[in-house]
C-alpha positions, 0 to 999 in steps of 0.5 A: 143605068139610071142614076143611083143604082149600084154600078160596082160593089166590093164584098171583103175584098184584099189585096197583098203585093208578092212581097206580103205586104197587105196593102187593102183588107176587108172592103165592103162597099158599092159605087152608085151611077152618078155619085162622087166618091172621095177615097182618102188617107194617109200616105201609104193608106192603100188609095191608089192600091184600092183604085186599082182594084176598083178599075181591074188594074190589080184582081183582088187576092180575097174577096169578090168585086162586081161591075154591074152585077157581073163578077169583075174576073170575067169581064174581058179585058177590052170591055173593062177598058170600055167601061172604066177610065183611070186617069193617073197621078200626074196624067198630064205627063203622058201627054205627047200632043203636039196639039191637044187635036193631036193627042185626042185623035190619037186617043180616038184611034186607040179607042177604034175611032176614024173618019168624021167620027174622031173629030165629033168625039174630041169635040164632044170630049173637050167640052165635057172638060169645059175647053172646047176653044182648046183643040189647036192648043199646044200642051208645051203652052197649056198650064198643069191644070189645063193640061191635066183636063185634056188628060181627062178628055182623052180618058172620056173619049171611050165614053166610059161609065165610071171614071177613076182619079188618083189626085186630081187636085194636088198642086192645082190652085184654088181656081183649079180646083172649081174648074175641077169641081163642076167638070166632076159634077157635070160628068156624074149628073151625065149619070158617070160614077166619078171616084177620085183620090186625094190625101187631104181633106182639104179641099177635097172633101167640099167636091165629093157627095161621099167620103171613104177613109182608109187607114192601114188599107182597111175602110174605117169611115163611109158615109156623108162628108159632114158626118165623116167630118164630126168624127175627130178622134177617126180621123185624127188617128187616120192622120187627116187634119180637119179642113180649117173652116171645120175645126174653127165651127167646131171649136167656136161650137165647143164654146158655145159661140155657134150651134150646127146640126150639119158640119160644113164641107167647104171654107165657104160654108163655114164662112156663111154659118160664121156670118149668119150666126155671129151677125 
């Protein structure tokens, strides 16, 4: 599949638990090869529900799903699990090791990997998280961070085509989150469909080519991160502060201190515009 080309798309789909309760309404939406998606909102917003229904872990209760123009429903469970990765929250606590080697062979294993074949694909798994020195490890003497690229290591092992994050970055610093940043881009210019979770904008939105706000399980934004980021009054009622560098451009813009035409998405953007227009 050739970058850019829908690879899943979402027409009304909803979903309520048995409780009653709706948790996603309304959705319409498609994710592209080689794009990466930002899903946020308030706690409670419908995230992680609307990940699931993206990976086949919950089947829509309205609405009709596609994962590469066949109806999801009828896709057998073994070829989904082939094709869609979903690495958790906190996914690093699954780990069991005791090395990294370990853990990934037995991904492999599960993946119906054996012989010489398991030790090329977790090779080819650890660079792809940028730990390629790392197979000797042992995850009890791993950082969160490092521990939780080897959980996404064992996630690519099957080579999936779309990969799916329910917060990847919380409680990573902010180095974290780089190393995090090119591993992501990496896999979407492979031509992976990468989409992840977070509920701050900050500093997520700076790694996502687009951005989806849900509020109260509905999408009510869809679109280009700095065009997104202009509508205040949206996501001020979805309950998501701005990131700093965007409210100190835009406040410095209401004065008439600095003009842009496209807001910027990361600390560093805004620091350059700041620098360029105030020199």
């Amino acid at each position: 599949m050739s970058l850019n080309s829908t690879l899943l798309k979402l027409q009304g789909v909803g979903y309520a638990y048995e409780a009653g309760n709706t948790a996603v309404f309304g959705v319409d939406m498609a994710i592209n090869a080689g794009e990466i998606l930002l899903v946020t909102g308030a706690n409670g917003a419908g995230k992680t529900s609307l990940l699931k229904l993206i990976g086949g872990f919950l089947l829509a209760s309205e609405g009709r799903i596609s994962f590469d123009g066949a109806d999801m429903v009828d896709i057998p469970e073994s070829r989904l699990d082939e094709w869609v990765a979903f690495v958790r929250t906190e996914g690093e606590k699954a780990l069991v090791g005791p090395t990294v080697e370990d853990e990934l062979a037995r991904a492999c294993r599960m993946n119906g990997l054996s012989g010489a074949a398991i030790p090329e694909r977790v090779g080819q798994a650890l660079s792809a998280v940028q730990l390629s020195g790392a197979k000797s490890w042992y995850l009890d003497e791993m950082s969160m961070g490092e521990r939780r690229r080897v959980a996404l290591a064992a996630a690519l092992i099957g080579r999936p085509r779309m990969v799916i994050l329910d917060e990847p970055l919380s409680d990573l610093d902010a180095q974290g989150v780089k190393v995090v940043d090119r591993i992501l881009h990496d896999l979407a210019r492979r031509g992976l469909a990468i989409v992840f979770s977070s509920h701050h904008l900050d500093p997520a939105v700076a790694l996502a080519d687009r951005l989806v706000v849900l509020d109260q399980g509905g999408v009510v934004a869809d679109g280009a991160p700095s065009k997104v980021l202009g509508d205040i009054d949206l996501l001020q009622a979805a309950g998501l502060p701005l990131p700093p560098g965007v409210d100190l451009v835009l406040r410095l813009q209401a004065r008439g201190l600095v003009r842009v035409d496209k807001l910027p998405v990361s600390s560093e953007e805004a620091v350059e515009i700041l620098l360029t227009q105030l020199s």
